[in-house]
N, C-alpha and C positions, 0 to 999 in steps of 0.2 A: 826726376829721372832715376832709373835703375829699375831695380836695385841690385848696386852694386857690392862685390865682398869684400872685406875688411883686406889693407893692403892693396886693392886694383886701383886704377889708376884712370882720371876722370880727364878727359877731356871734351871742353864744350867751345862753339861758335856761337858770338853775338853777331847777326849782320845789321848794319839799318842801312837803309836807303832813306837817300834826301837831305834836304839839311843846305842852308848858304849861312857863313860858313860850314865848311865839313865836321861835321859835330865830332867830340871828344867822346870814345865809347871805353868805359870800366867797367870792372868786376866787383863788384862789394858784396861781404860775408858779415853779418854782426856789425852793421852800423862801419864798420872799416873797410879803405879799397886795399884791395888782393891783387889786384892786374890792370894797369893803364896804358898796359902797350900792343895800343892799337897802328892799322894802316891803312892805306886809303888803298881800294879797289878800283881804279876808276873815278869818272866823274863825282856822282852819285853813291858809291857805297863804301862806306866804312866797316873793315870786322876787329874784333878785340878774339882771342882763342886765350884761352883761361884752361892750365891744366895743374890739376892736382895731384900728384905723386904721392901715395902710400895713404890714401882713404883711411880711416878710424873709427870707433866708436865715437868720436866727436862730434863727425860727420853726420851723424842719422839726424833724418829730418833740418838740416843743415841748409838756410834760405838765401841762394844765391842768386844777387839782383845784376843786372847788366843796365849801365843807363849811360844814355846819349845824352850830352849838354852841348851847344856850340855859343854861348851868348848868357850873359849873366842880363837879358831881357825879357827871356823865355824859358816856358819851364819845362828841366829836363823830360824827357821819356823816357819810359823803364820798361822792364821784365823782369818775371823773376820764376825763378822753380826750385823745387825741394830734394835733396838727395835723398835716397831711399836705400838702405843698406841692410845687408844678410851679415850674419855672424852665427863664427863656430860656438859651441860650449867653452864657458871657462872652467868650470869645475863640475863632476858628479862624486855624488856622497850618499853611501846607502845607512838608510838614518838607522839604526837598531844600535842596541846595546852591546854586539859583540858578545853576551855572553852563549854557554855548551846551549843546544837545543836537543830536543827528544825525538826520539824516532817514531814515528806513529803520532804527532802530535802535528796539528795546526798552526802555522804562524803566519800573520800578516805582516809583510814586510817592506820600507817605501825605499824608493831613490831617487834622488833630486838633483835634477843637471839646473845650472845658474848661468844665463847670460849668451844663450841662443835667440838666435833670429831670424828664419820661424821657429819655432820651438821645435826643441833636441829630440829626434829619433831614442827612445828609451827602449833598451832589450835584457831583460836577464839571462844565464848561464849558468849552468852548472858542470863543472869540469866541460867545457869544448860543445857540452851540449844545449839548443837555446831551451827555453821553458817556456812554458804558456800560461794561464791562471791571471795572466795580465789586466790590467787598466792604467790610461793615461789619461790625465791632467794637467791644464796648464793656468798659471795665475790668471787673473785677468790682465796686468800690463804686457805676458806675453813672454816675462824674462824668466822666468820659472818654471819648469814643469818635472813634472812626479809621475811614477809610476808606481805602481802599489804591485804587491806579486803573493797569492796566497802559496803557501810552501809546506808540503808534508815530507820530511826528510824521511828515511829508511833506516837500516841499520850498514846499507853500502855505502850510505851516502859521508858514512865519516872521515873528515882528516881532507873530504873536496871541499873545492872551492868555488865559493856562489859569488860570479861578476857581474855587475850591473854595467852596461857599455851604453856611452852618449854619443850619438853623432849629428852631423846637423843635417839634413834633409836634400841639400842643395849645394854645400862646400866641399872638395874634396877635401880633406884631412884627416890626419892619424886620430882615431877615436879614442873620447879617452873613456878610463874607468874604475873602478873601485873593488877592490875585495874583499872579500870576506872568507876565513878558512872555517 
C-alpha cells in the first residue's frame, strides 16, 4: 500500500467472511500483534481496522499481516501487504573544500542530499539565480543522490553565494540547503 509520506497516517480494513465460530481477526507487524480489536458485521463477517498514527522511516517496506483463527483445529488464514513510503531529504552537503576560487577558471563541484525517497530534486544557485552545467546521480540503494555542477566564476561573481537546494519530488516541505560564499 502507498506510498505513503513520513508522518501520514495509515489506515487499513481486514474483512473475512465465514467462519463457525466467528473467527478472531488481528493485525501483526514483525512476528508481534498490533491490533485485536476486531467486530462482528453481521452473521458472516468479521472486520479488524488497524490504524497507524505518525508513519516513519521504520515503516518502509514494513509487512503487515491480518489473520483470521476461530479454533486451535484449523489453520489460521492470512494476508498481508507492504507499506510503501516517500521521504523528504535529511541532509544536503556541497562536498568542496571551501577554499578562494579563480575567476576564469573551471571547477567541478558535487552536492549530496541523504535520505530521500525518491531521490531529492537537486538544483544549484547562484545569488537568487539557478545555474545549469548540471548532472544528477543517484546511489544504487536510492538514498543518495549527487549532483555535480561544472562552475566558471567571473570577477562579479565574488563575495556571492553558490546554494545547492534539496527537495523531494513529491512532499511538500521547506527545502533544505547548503552554502557556500
Amino acid at each position: 500500500v502507498g506510498p505513503y509520506n513520513e508522518g501520514d497516517t495509515l489506515s487499513l480494513t481486514c474483512e473475512v467472511s465465514g467462519g463457525k465460530p466467528a473467527p478472531r481477526v488481528t493485525w501483526w507487524m514483525k512476528g508481534e500483534m498490533i491490533d485485536d480489536t476486531y467486530e462482528s458485521l453481521g452473521a458472516h463477517t468479521v472486520t479488524n481496522t488497524l490504524t497507524l498514527v505518525g508513519l516513519s522511516r521504520a515503516h518502509l517496506h514494513a509487512v503487515l499481516v491480518c489473520t483470521a483463527s476461530n479454533s486451535n483445529h484449523t489453520a489460521a488464514v492470512h494476508t498481508s501487504i507492504t507499506i510503501e513510503m516517500n521521504f523528504k531529504p535529511l541532509s544536503v552537503t556541497i562536498l568542496a573544500s571551501r577554499e578562494a576560487v579563480s575567476a576564469g577558471k573551471e571547477y567541478e563541484l558535487a552536492c549530496q542530499s541523504v535520505g530521500a525517497r525518491p531521490p531529492a530534486s537537486l538544483t544549484w544557485w547562484l545569488d537568487g539565480v539557478q545555474l545549469a552545467n548540471t548532472s544528477i546521480s543517484t546511489a544504487s540503494n536510492g538514498n543518495v543522490t549527487l549532483s555535480k555542477l561544472l562552475l566558471v566564476p567571473s570577477d562579479a561573481d565574488g563575495g556571492k553565494f553558490l546554494k545547492c537546494l534539496a527537495e523531494s519530488p513529491v512532499i511538500d516541505h521547506q527545502p533544505l540547503y547548503d552554502l557556500w560564499k
